[in-house]
matplotlib code that plots the C-alpha trace (Angstrom):
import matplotlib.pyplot as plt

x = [-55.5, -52.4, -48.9, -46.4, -43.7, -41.7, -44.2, -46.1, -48.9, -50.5, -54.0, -56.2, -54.5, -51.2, -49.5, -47.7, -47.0, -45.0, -47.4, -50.5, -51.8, -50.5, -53.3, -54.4, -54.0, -55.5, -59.0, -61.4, -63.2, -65.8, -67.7, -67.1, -64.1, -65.9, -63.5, -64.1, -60.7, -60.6, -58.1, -55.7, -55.8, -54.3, -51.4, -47.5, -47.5, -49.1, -49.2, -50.2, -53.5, -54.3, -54.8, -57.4, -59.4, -60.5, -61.9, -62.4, -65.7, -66.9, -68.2, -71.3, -71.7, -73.6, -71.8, -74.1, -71.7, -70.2, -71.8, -69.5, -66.1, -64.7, -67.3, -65.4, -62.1, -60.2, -59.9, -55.9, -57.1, -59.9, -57.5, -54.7, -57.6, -59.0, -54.8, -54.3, -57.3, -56.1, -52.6, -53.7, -55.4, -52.4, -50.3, -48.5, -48.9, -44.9, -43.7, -46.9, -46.5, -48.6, -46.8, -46.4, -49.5, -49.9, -53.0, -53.4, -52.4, -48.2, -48.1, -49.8, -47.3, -49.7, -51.9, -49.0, -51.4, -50.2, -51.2, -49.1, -49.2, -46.2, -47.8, -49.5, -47.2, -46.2, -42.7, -41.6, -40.6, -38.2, -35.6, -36.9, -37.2, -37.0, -40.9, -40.9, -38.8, -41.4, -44.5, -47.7, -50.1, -54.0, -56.6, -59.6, -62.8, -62.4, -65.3, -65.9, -64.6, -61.0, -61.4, -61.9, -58.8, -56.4, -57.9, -57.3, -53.9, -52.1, -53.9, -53.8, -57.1, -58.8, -61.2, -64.6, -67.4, -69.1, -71.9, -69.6, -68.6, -65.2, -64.5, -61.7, -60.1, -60.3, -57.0, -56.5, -59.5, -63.0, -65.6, -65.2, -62.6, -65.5, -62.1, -59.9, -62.2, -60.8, -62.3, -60.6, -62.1, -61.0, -62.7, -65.8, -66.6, -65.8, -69.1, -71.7, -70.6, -71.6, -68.3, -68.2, -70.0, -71.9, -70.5, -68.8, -66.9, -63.3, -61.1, -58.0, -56.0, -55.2, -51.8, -52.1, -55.0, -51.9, -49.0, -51.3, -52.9, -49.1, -48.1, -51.4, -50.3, -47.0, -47.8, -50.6, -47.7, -45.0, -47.0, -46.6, -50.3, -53.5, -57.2, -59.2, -63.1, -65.3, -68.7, -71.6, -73.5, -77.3, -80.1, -81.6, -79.9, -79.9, -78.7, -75.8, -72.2, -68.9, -66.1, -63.1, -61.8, -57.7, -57.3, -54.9, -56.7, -58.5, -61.1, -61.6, -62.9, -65.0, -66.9, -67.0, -68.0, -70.8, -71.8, -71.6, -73.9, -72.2, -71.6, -72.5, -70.1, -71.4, -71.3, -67.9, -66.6, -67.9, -67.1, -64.3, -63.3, -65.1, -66.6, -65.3, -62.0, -61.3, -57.3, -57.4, -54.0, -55.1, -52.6, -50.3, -50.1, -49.7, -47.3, -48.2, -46.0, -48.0, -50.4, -53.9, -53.3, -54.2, -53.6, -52.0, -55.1, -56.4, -59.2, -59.6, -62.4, -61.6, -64.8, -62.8, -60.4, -63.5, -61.5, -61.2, -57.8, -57.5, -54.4, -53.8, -57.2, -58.0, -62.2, -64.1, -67.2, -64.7, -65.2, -69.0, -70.0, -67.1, -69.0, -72.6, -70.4, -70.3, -73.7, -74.7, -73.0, -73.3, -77.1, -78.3, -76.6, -79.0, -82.1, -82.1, -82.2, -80.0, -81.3, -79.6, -82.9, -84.8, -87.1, -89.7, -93.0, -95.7, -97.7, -100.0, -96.7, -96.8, -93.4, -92.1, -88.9, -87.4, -85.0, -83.8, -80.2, -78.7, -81.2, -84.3, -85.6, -85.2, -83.4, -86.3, -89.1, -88.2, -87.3, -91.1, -91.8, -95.4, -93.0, -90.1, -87.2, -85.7, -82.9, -81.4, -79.6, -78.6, -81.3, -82.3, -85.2, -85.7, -87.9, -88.7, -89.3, -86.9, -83.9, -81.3, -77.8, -75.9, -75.9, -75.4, -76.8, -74.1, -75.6, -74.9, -74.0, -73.9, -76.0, -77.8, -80.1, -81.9, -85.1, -85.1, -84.0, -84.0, -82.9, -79.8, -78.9, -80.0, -77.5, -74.9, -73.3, -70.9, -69.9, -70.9, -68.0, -68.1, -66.4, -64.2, -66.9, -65.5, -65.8, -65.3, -61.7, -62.9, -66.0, -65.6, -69.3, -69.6, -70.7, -72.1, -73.0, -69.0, -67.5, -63.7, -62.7, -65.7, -69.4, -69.1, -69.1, -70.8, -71.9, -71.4, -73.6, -75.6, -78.7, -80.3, -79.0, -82.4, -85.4, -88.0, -85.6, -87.0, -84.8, -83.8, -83.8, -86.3, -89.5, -92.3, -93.1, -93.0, -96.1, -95.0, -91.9, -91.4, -89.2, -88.0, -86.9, -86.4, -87.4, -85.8, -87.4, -90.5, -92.6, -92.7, -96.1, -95.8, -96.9, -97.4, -98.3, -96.5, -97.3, -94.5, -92.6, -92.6, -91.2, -88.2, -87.5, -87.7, -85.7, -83.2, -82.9, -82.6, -83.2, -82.8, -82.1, -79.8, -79.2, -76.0, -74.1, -72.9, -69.4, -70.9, -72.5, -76.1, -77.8, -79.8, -81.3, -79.0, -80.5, -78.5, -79.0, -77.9, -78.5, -81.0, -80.3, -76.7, -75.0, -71.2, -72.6, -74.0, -72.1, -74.8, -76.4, -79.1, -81.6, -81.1, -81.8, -85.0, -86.3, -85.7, -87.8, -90.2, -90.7, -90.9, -93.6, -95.7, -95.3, -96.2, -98.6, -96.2, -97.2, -95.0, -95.0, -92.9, -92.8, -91.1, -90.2, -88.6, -90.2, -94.4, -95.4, -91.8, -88.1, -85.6, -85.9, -89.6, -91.6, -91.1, -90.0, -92.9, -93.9, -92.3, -95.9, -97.6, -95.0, -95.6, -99.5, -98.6, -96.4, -99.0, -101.9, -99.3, -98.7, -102.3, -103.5, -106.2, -104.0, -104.4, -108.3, -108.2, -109.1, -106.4, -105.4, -102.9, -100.3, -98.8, -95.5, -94.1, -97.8, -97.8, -100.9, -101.9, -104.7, -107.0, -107.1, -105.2, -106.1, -104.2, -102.9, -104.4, -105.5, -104.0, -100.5, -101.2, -100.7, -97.8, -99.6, -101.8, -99.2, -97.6, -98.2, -96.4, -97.7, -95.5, -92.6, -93.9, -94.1, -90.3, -89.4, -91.1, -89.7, -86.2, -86.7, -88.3, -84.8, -82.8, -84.7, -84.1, -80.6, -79.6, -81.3, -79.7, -76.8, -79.3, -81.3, -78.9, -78.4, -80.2, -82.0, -80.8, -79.8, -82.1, -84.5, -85.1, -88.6, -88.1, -85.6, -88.1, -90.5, -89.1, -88.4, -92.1, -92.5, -90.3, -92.0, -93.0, -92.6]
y = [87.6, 87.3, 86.2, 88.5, 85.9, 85.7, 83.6, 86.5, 86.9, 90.8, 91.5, 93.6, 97.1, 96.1, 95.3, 91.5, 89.2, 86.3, 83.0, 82.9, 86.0, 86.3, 85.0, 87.6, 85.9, 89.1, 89.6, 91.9, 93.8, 94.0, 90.9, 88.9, 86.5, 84.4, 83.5, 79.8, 79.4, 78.6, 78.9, 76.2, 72.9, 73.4, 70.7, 71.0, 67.6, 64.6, 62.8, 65.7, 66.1, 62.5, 62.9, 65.6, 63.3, 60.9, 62.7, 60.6, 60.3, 61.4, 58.8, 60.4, 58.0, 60.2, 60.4, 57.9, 57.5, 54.2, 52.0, 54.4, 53.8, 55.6, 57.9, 60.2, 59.6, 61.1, 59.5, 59.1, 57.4, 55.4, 53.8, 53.1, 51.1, 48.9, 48.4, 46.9, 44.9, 43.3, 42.9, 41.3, 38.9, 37.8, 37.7, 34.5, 32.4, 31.8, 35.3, 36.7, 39.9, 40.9, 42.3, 46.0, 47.7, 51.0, 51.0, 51.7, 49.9, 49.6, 50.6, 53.6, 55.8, 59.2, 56.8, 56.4, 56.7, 59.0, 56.4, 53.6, 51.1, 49.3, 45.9, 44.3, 43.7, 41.3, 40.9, 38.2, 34.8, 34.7, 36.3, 38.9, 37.8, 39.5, 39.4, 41.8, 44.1, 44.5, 46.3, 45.0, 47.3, 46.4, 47.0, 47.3, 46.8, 48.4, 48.9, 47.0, 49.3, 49.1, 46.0, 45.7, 48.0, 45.2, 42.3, 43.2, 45.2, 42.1, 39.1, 36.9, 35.5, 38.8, 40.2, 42.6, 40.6, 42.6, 43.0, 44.7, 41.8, 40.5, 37.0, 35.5, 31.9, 29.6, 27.7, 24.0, 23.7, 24.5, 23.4, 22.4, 19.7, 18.2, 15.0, 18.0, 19.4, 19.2, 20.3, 20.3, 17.7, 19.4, 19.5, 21.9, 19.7, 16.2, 15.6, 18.4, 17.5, 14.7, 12.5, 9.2, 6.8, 9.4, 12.8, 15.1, 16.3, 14.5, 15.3, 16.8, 18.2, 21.7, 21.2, 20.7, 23.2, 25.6, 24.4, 25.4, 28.7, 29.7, 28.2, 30.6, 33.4, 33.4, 33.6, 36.3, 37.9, 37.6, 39.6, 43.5, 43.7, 41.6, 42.3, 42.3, 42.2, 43.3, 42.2, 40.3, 37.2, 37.3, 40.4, 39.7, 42.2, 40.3, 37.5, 38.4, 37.6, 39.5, 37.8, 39.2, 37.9, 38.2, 37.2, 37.5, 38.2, 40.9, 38.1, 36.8, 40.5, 40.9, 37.4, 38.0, 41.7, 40.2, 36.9, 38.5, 41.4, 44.6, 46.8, 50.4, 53.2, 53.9, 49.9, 49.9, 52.4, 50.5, 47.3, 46.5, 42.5, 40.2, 36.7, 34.7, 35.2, 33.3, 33.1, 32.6, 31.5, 29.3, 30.0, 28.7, 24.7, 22.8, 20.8, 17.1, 15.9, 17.9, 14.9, 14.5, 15.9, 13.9, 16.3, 19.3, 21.1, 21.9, 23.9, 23.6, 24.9, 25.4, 26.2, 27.3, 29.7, 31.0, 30.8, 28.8, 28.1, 28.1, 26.2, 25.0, 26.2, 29.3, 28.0, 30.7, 29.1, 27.1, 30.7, 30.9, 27.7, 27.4, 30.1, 28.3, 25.3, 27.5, 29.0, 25.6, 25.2, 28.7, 29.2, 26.0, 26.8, 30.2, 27.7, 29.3, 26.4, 26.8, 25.9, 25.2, 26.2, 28.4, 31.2, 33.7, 35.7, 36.1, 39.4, 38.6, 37.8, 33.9, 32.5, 29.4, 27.2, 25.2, 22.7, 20.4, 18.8, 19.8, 19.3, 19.0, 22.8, 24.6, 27.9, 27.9, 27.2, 29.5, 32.2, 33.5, 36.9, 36.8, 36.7, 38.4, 36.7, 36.4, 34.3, 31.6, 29.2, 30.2, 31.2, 30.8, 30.2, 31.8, 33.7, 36.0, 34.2, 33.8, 35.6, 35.2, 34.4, 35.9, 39.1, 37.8, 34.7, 32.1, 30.8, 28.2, 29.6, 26.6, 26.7, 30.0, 31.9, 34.8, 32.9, 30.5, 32.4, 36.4, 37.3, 35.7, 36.6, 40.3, 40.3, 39.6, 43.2, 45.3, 44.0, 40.4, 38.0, 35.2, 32.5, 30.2, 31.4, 30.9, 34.0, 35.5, 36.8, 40.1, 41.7, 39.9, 37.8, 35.0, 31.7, 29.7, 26.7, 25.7, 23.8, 24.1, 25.3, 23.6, 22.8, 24.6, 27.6, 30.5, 33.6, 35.8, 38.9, 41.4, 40.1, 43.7, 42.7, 40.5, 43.0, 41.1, 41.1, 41.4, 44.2, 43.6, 40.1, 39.1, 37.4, 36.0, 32.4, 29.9, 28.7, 25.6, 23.6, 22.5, 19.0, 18.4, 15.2, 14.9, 11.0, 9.3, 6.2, 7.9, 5.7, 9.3, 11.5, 14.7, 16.2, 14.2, 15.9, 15.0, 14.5, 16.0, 12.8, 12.0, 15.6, 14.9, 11.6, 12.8, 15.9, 13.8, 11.4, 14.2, 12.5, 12.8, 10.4, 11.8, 10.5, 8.8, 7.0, 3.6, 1.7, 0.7, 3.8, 2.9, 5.5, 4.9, 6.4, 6.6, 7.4, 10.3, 11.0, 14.3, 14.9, 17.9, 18.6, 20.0, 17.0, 18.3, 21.6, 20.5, 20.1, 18.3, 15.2, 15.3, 14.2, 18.0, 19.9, 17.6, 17.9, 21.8, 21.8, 19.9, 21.8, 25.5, 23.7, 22.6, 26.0, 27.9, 25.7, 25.1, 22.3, 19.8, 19.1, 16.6, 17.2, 15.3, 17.1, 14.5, 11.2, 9.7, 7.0, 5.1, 5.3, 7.2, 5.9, 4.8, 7.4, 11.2, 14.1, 16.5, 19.4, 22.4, 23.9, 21.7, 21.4, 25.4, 24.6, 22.3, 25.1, 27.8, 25.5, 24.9, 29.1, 29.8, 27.3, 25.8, 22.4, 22.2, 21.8, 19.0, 15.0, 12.7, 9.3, 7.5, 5.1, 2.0, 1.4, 4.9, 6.0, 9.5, 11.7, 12.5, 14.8, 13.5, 16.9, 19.5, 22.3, 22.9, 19.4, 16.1, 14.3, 10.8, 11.8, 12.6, 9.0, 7.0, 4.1, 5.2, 6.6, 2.8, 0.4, -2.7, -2.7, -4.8, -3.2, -0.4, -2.0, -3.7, -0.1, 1.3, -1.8, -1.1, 2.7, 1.8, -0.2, 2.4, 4.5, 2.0, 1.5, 4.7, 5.8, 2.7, 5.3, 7.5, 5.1, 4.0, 7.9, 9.2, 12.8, 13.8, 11.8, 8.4, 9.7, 7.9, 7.6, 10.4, 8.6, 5.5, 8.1, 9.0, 5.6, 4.5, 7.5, 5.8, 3.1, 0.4, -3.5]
z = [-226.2, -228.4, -227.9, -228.6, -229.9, -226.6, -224.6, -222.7, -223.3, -224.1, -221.9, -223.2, -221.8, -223.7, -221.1, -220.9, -218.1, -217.9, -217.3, -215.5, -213.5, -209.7, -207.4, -205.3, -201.3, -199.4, -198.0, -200.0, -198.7, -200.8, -199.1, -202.4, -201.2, -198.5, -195.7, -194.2, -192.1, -188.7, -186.0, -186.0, -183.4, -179.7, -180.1, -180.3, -181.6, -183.4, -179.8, -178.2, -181.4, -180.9, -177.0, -177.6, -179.6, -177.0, -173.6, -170.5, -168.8, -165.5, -163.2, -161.8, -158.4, -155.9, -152.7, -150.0, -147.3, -146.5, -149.3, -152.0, -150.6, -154.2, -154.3, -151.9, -153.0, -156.2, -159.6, -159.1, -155.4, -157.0, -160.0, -157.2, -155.1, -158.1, -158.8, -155.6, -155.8, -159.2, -158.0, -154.8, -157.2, -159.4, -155.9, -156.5, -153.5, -152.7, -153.5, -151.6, -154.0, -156.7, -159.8, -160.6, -162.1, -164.4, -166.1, -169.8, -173.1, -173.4, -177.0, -176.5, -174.8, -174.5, -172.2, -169.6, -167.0, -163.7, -161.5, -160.9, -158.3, -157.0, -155.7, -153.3, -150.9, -147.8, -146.7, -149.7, -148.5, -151.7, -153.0, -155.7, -158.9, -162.8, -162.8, -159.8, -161.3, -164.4, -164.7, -166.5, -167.7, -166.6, -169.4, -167.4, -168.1, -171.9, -173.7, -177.2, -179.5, -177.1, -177.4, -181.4, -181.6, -179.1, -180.8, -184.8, -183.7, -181.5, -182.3, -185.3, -187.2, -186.0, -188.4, -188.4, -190.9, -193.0, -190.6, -187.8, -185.8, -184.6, -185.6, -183.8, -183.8, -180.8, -181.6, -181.3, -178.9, -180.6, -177.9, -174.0, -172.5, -169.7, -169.2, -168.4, -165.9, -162.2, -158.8, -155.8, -153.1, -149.8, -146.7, -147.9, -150.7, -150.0, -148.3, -150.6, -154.3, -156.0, -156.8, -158.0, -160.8, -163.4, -161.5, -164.1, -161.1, -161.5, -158.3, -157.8, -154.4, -152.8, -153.5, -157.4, -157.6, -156.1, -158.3, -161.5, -159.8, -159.9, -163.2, -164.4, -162.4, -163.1, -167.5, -166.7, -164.9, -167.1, -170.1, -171.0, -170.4, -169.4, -169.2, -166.4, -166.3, -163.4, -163.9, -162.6, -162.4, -161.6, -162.2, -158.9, -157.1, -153.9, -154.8, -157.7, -157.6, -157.9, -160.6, -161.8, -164.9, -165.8, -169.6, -171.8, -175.0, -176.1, -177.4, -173.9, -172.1, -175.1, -174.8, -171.3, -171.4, -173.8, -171.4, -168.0, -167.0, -167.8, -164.6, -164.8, -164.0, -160.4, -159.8, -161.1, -158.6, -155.9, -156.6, -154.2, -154.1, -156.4, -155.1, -157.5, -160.1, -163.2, -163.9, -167.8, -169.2, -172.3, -174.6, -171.5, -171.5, -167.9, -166.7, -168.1, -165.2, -162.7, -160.0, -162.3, -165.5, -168.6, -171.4, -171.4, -171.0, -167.3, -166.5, -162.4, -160.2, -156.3, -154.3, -151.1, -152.4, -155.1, -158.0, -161.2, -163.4, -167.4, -168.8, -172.4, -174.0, -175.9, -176.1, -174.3, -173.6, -170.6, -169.0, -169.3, -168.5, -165.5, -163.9, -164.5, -162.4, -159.8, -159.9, -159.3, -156.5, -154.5, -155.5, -154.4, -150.8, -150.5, -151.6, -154.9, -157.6, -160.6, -163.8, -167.7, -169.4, -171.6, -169.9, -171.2, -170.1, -171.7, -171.7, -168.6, -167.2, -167.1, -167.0, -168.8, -168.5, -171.2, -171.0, -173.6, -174.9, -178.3, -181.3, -179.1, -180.5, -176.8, -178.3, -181.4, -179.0, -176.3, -178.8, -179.6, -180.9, -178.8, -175.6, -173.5, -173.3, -169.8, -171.3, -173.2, -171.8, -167.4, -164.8, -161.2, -159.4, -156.3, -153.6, -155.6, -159.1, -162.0, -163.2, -165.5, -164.8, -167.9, -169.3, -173.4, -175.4, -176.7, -180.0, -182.5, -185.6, -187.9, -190.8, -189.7, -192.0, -191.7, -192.3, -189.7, -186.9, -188.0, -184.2, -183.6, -187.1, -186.7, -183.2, -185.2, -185.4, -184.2, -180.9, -181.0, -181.5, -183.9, -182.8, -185.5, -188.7, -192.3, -194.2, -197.7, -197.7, -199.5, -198.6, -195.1, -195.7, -193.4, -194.5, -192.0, -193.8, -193.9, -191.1, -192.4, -188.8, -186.6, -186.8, -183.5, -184.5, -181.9, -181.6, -178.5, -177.9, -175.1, -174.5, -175.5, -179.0, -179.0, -179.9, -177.3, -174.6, -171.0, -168.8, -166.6, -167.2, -164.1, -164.1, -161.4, -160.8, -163.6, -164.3, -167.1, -166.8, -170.1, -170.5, -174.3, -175.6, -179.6, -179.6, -182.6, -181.3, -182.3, -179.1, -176.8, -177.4, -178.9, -175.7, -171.5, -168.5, -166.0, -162.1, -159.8, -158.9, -163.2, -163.6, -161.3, -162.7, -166.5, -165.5, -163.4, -166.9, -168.9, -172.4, -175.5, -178.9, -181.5, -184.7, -185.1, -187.9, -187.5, -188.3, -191.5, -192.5, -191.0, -189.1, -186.2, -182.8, -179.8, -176.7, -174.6, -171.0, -169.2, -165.7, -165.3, -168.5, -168.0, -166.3, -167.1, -165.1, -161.9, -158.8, -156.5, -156.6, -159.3, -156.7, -154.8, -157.8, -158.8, -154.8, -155.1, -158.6, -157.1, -154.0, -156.1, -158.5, -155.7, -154.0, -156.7, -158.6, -161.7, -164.4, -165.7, -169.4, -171.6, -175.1, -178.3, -180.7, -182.5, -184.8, -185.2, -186.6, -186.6, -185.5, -187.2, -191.0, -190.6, -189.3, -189.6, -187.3, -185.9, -187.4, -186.0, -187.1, -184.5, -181.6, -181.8, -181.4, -178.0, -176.8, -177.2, -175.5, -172.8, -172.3, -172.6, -170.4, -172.5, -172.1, -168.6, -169.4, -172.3, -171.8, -170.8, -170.9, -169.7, -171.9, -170.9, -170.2, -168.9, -167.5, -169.2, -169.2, -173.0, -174.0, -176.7, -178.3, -179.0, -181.3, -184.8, -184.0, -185.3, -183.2, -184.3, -184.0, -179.8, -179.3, -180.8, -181.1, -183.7, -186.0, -186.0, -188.8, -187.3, -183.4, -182.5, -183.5, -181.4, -178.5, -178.8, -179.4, -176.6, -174.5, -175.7, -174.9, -171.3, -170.5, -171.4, -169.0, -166.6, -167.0, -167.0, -163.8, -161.9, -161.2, -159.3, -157.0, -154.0, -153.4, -150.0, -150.4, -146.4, -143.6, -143.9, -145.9, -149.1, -149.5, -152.4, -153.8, -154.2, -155.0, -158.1, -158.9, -159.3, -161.9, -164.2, -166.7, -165.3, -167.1]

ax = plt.figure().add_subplot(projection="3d")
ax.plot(x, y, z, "-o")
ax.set_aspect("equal")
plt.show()
């Protein structure tokens, strides 16, 4: 082509145009111009496009008569039902109203729901107030990715990690506040808990328990929104509980969604009024002049009324292990014992529990890819065997690698939340060797995020209790069996020595003792739990088994700690049962039952005696340990097991060491 001086340019048939050629926007018909259109979207408007991306679901409960009372009804009559349920529950207790409810997120105007609810109502004894004129939206039961969506939009120090989970910040409180603790001593309890010298039950009245229900009440009720979670407590079916929890962050209903056992749609429908509710207003302080409060932190738990009270902390794990309080204190009233343990099955279906403090190796040991796990940490024992309490796995995520334990590091994804972690401010990688925020640092996730997972989470009979104690006195043998009335006295002790620096920098053994392993959990008087545990072993022909997994052949700074490699060996003669058949002897002192073999282990280490140089320091050691035994259990011995009956009691006693 050539330009004909004026800026057209002449194509080949002499002819000029000006510019490029037109571009031809009609359909040939010749089949060459392929036409990939399609008809445009159904929408008016933006709002109106994003509404037909999400589509609701469709419960699918079967009608069966009166056990579905929301099967029969409408979806519009089934939300107004579950609306007055929650607003009955955040009724405050001098208005006798529960606020105004509309489902659905506030921000999110497309979602303004049909169904509103106006309250719970019973003629007020008060005038009405502003909060009674509002209405606050109910996010119920929202599944993770909702959840995700609340917590990085509205809450501060929200972030996904680089593997997919949500890390979130506790605020000023990073662990539990056991001094803050309260329960209310009424009428029902004054005579069933255990109160007193060593209880971790501190007291408080109906009257205080009701001027912070409506402080709590009153903040959940003053917000544009609040979460509420419908779930469960226990996979035995006949036995499980109802709770409602009414929280404030998006963090909260996540963790909870993760720790509770998830109800499916059809239970959902049906579920009517929980058994227990949980009134979570942590970021809320309480009163400091309010009758028993120390701080201005509050968590109270009243049996009576079934419900439990949050004030001035954001720590989630006050929700979980609240609820274990009260596990502890229902089960044990059906004659189901409640247990903070360890639990997994083998393949011929022999069941083992584990219990063990902090640093005695209960998560590693329990956690064993030649076994189902039932659960981590929350089980019960009852007529029909074992089942787990929780529905997720609360893990310690300090200085967690992928080598030393692949599954909890392999759970953290999307949907687990990750609790106060330090990560890498651009590609979102967590390092969980630092400790800037806490060195309690957690993950939270569904227990199906654990590949060897037992579900439901049920098993039969144990067969081994297994007691750990991680010894830095170095004088306890790797591995004791233990008679029934030692197994209730060493899991009534509940010990364990730690490592723990001095004033001037020297570190040494302290002993720890913990009531039946969970002492800030239980509600009874240790005694009850040890009788029940003793009663289900003897029934169903379980073994008792005390292990060390802590130092041989010396204290702390002498000696060493066990190998993992041969506390592993102990554990698996224990499943298989080739333990039960070994040689024993019994040691002096504390009268333990040690086998003279045990394979993969040598043989020297199986008594402490031989792995001592100096004797007699050994035996001041174990003399020293043996009174701390002593000591400790003095707080135990002038309580009576039933009306005049404390034969167990002296029982128990004479399973201790004797000197």
């Amino acid at each position: 082509m050539a330009s004909n001086g004026n800026g057209s340019v002449a194509n080949g048939n002499g002819s000029a145009t000006k510019g490029l050629a037109k571009i031809q926007t009609h359909k040939k018909h010749n089949g060459i111009c392929h036409d990939d259109s399609v008809p445009t979207v159904k929408a008016q408007t933006i709002d109106e496009l994003h509404s037909l991306q999400r589509k609701k679901s469709a419960p699918t409960t079967p009608v069966t008569g009166s056990q579905a009372p929301f099967a029969t009804l409408s979806e519009e009559e089934r939300h107004k039902q579950q609306l007055q349920s929650i607003s009955a529950s955040l009724a405050s207790l001098t208005r006798e109203t529960g606020p105004k409810l509309v489902r659905g997120d506030p921000a999110r105007q497309s979602d303004a729901p049909k169904v509103t609810h106006v309250h719970h109502h019973v003629t007020p004894t008060i005038a009405v107030s502003d909060s009674s004129l509002k209405f606050t939206h109910v996010l119920y039961n929202l599944s993770p990715a909702e959840l995700y969506e609340q917590a990085i939009k509205y809450e501060k120090g929200s972030f996904i990690t680089s593997t997919g989970a949500l890390a979130t910040l506790s605020g000023a409180k990073t662990g539990r506040s056991p001094r803050d603790k309260r329960v209310v001593k009424g009428d029902l309890t004054e005579d069933e808990l255990w109160w007193g010298k060593g209880s971790p039950n501190i007291e408080m009245d109906e009257h205080t328990f009701m001027v912070n229900r409506e402080r709590a009440v009153d903040y959940l009720n003053s917000l544009d929104k609040v979460f509420v979670n419908d779930q469960f407590l226990n996979w035995d079916l006949e036995n499980r509980i109802k709770v409602r929890i009414v929280s404030a962050r998006a963090y909260h209903s996540l963790f909870m969604h993760n720790m509770c056992i998830r109800p499916t749609p059809e239970e959902l429908e049906n579920f009517g009024t929980p058994d227990f509710t949980i009134y979570n207003a942590g970021q809320f302080p309480c009163n400091r002049y309010t009758h028993y409060m120390t701080s201005s932190t509050s968590i109270d738990l009243n049996l009576a009324r079934r419900e439990m009270i949050i004030l001035g902390t954001q720590y989630a794990g006050e929700m979980k292990k609240g609820l274990f309080s009260v596990m502890h204190y229902l089960m044990p009233m059906r004659q189901i014992l409640s247990l903070h343990s360890g639990c997994n099955m083998g393949r011929d279906g022999d069941v083992a529990l584990f219990f063990g403090l902090s640093g005695t190796g209960k998560t590693t040991l329990s956690t064993d890819h030649n076994r189902y796990l039932i659960g981590d940490d929350e089980h019960c024992w009852g007529e029909n065997g074992v089942s787990n309490i929780e529905g997720g796995c609360y893990a310690k995520c300090i200085d967690l690698s992928r080598e030393k334990e692949p599954d909890i590091w392999n759970a953290i994804r999307f949907g687990t939340v990750l609790e106060n972690v330090v990560f890498d401010e651009y590609d979102r990688e967590v390092d969980y060797s630092d400790k800037s925020v806490t060195e309690n640092t957690r993950a939270a996730y569904p227990i199906e995020y654990i590949p060897n997972a037992k579900l439901p989470c049920v098993g039969p009979h144990p067969k081994n209790v297994i007691l750990l104690a991680c010894d830095a006195f170095g004088v306890l043998p790797p591995v004791s069996k233990l008679n029934l009335a030692q197994t209730m006295y060493h899991f009534i002790s509940g010990y364990t020595a730690l490592v723990a620096g001095t004033e001037d920098g020297i570190k040494e053994p302290q002993a720890t003792f913990s009531a039946c392993f969970g002492a800030a959990f239980i509600m009874l008087h240790p005694t009850k739990y040890a009788a029940m545990l003793a009663e289900k072993m003897q029934k169903h022909g379980a073994t008792g088994w005390l292990v060390n997994t802590g130092w041989s052949a010396g204290s702390y700074g002498q000696g060493s700690r066990i190998k993992l490699q041969y506390t592993r060996k102990i554990i698996d003669a224990i499943h298989s049962g080739s333990l039960l058949n070994a040689e024993y002897k019994k040691t002096e002192i504390f009268g333990l039952e040690i086998p003279t073999e045990v394979e993969g282990v040598p043989s020297e280490i199986l008594d402490p005696v031989n792995t001592w140089s100096n004797k007699k320091a050994y035996k001041e050691t174990l003399l020293k340990l043996a009174g701390l035994f002593k000591n400790n259990f003095e707080t135990f011995t002038n309580y009576k097991i039933g009306k005049g009956n404390n034969n167990l009691t002296e029982e128990i006693l004479a399973a201790g060491p004797i000197f």
